[in-house]
N, C-alpha and C positions, 0 to 999 in steps of 0.2 A: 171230057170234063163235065157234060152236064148231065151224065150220067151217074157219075163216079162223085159229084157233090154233095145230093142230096145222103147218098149211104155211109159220106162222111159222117155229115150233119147226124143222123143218126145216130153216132156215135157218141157224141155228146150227153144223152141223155140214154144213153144204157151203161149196163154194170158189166160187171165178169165174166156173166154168163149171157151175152151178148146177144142184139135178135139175130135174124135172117142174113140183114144188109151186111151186118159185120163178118159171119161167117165167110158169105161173099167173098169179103175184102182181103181174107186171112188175118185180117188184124188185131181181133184180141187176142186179151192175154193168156199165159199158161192155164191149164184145163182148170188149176184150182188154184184163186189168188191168196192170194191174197182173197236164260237170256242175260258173261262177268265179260268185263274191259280188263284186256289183257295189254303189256309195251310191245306194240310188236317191233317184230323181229324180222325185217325183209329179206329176201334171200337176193344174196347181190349189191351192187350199188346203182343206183338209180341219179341219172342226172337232176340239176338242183331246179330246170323247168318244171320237171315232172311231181315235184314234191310241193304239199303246203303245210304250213304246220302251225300244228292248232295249239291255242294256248286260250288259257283260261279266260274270260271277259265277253261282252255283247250279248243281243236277245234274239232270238226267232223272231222274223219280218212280218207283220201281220201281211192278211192277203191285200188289203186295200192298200198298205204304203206300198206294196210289192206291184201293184196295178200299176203305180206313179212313175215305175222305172223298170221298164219294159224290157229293155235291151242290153241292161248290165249285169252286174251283180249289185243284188241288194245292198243299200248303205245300211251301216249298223243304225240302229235307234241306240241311244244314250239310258238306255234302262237299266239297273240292275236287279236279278234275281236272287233275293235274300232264301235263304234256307228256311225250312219250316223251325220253328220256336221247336229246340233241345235236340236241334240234329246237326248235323258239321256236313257242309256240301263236300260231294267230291272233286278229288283233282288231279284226275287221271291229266297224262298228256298223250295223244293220237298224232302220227302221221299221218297226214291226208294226202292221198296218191290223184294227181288229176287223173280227171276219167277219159279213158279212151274207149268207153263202148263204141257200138256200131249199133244200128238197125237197120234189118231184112226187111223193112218195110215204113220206111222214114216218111212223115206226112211234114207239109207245113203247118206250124204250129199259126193259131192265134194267137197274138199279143204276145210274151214274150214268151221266149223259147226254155228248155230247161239248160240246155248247153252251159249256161255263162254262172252256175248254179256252181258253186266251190264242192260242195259236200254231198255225193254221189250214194247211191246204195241201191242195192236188190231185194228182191224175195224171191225163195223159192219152195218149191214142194220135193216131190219122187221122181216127178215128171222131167227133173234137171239132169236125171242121171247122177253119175260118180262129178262130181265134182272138185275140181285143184283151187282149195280155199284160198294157199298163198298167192299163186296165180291170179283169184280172181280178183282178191287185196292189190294187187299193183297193176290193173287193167283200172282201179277206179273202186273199189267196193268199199266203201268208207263203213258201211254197214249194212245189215243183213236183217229181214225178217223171214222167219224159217216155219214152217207149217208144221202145226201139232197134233191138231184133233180136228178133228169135224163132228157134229152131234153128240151123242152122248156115248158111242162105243167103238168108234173110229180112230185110229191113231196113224198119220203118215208113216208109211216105213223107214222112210229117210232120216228122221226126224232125227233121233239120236247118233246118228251116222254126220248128218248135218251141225247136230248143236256142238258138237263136237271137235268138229273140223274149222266151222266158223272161228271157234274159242282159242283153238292154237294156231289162227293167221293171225292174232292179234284184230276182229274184224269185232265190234260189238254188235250183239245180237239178242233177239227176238225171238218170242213163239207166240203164232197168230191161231185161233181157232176159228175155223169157219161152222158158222152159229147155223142149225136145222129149225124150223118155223114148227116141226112135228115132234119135239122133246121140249119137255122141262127146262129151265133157265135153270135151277136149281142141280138138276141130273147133269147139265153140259159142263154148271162150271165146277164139278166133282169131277168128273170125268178130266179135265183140264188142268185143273190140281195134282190129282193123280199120276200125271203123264209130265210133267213141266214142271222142274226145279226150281227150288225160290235158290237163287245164286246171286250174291253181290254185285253189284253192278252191271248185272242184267238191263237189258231195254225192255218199257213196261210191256206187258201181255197186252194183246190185241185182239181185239174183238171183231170178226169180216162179218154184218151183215151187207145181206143184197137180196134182192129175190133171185129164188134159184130156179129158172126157167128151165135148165133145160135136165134138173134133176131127176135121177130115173125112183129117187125114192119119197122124194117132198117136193111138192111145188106148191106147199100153202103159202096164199098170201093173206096173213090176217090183217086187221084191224089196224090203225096209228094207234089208238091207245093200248091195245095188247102191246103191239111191239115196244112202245116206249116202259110201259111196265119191265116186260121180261129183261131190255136189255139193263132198265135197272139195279133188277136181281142179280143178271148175271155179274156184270161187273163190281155191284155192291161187296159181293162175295169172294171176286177175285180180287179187292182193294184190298177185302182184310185180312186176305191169307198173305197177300206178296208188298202189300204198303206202300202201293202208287197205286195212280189211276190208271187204268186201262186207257189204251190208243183205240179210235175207233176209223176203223176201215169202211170206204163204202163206196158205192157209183155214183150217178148223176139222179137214174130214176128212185133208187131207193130214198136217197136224202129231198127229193123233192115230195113225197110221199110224204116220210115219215120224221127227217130230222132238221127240218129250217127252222130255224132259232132255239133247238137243244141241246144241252150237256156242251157248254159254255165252258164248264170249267175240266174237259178235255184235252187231250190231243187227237186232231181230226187229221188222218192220212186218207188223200183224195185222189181218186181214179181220175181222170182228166184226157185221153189221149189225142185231142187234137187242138184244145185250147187250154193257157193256161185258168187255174183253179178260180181265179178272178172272176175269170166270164161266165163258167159254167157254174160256181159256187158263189153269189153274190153275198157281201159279208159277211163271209166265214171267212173266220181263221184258222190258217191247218200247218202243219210243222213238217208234213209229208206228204209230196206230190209224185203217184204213179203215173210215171208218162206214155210208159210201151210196152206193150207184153210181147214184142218181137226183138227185142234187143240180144246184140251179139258182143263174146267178152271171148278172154281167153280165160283158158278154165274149166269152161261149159260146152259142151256139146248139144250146138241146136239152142234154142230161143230160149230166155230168160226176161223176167219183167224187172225194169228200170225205174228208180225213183229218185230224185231232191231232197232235198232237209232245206226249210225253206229259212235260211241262212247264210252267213259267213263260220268258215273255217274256226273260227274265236267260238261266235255266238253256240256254234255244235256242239262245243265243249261244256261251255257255262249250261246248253240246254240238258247235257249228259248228268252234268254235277247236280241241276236240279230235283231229272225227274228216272235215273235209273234205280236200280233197287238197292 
């Protein structure tokens, strides 16, 4: 154990591209981490345990009432989310399948666990292999962020094999571009345009920074006010091609760098693997909690990264009608 603490600890304040300790450990996530709502259609009939079902109503938990209540599921707050002035929210209805992941390498969480979380979801890249979308829909996949681009000339190969397949389990879905320190904001989010369908009720586009340590083509680590710049470009850009804000993805040492008390008026999905987002992200509010990049599902062959929707079953819905495309 007091061996194996401190390289936890470590953990905490590293991103995707993990140090030493983590390598170590086997515990990060897949090599690269880290968009219409469809009725799905389950194959079979599934006991009435295993199902939730989401309807329209409540808000995303911020992280600090979420700190209050450790060991449950978050209580709804009493909010409602009015639609932007001349637009009609949506009102899709979602089966929510409890999640029955696993992980190859389960840590104890700090502070609360994600377990008791209603509304379950992945990412993936190439690195997932062929993938069975409907399968991985009734293991828990309430939703999906699926990998696009990287830099400005990279395309995952899965990517349309993936957005694809997501689309007809009924799973809502994502495309995430992992952001290069050594291109233009401007060239990446052409490149990401390019490559990533503006489709109805898609989940907003996603933006991964992190430093990339252990990148064999960029390991620039610039400046906070460059970086705060460009990620303005880039997202500015993809707001007004696709007409939501970008989701911002990221680690512990990135955001302690570069993003403590910016882009507010976000959605922030946060890397966390051994404590909840609370601990390691002190007042921030995030709507997406990655908890493990070893997580096991049916569906998938070999490790897949596991996330939250920091919610209830309801509030998923009302956050979908908000802020999909």
């Amino acid at each position: 154990m007091r061996f194996v603490l401190p390289a936890l600890l470590a953990m905490a304040v590293t991103g995707c591209t993990g140090a030493s300790q983590i390598d170590a450990l086997d515990l990060k996530p897949s090599n690269e981490v880290v968009s219409s709502i469809g009725t799905p259609t389950p194959k079979g009939k599934v006991s009435d345990e295993e199902v939730l079902t989401a309807l329209s109503g409540g808000t995303p938990v911020s992280a600090a009432r979420a700190a209050k209540f450790p060991e449950g599921v978050l209580p709804e707050e009493q909010v409602a989310f009015a639609p932007p002035p001349g637009t009609l929210a949506k009102t899709h209805r979602q089966t929510i399948y409890r999640a029955r992941f696993s992980d190859a390498k389960p840590v104890p969480f700090k502070g609360a666990s994600p377990k008791p979380f209603e509304v379950h979801g992945v990412d993936v890249s190439k690195y997932q292999g062929d993938i069975d979308w409907h399968e991985l829909r009734r293991h828990g996949a309430s939703f999906a962020f699926i990998k696009a681009t990287e830099g400005d000339d990279h395309m995952d190969v899965a990517f349309e094999k993936n957005w694809k397949g997501a689309a007809d389990a009924g799973i809502p879905r994502g495309a995430y571009h992992f952001y290069y320190w050594c291109s233009t904001a401007k060239d990446q989010a052409a490149w990401f345009i390019r490559n990533v369908p503006k489709v109805e009720g898609a989940l907003p586009p996603v933006i991964d920074v992190e430093w990339n340590a252990h990148s064999r083509n960029c390991r620039k680590r610039p400046g906070r006010t460059h970086v705060l710049s460009e990620m303005k470009t880039f997202m500015g850009i993809l707001e007004r091609h696709y007409g939501v804000k970008p989701i911002i993805y990221t680690a512990p040492d990135f955001y302690a760098d570069n993003l403590r008390g910016q882009f507010s008026e976000h959605s922030f999905w946060l890397r966390s693997v051994i404590a909840h987002p609370s601990q390691v992200y002190p007042d921030r509010d995030w709507a997406f909690w990655q908890y493990s990049g070893t997580g096991l599902s049916g569906g998938v062959d070999g490790h897949i990264d596991l996330n939250v929707f920091n919610g209830t079953a309801e509030s998923w819905q009302r956050w979908i009608g908000k802020r999909a495309l």
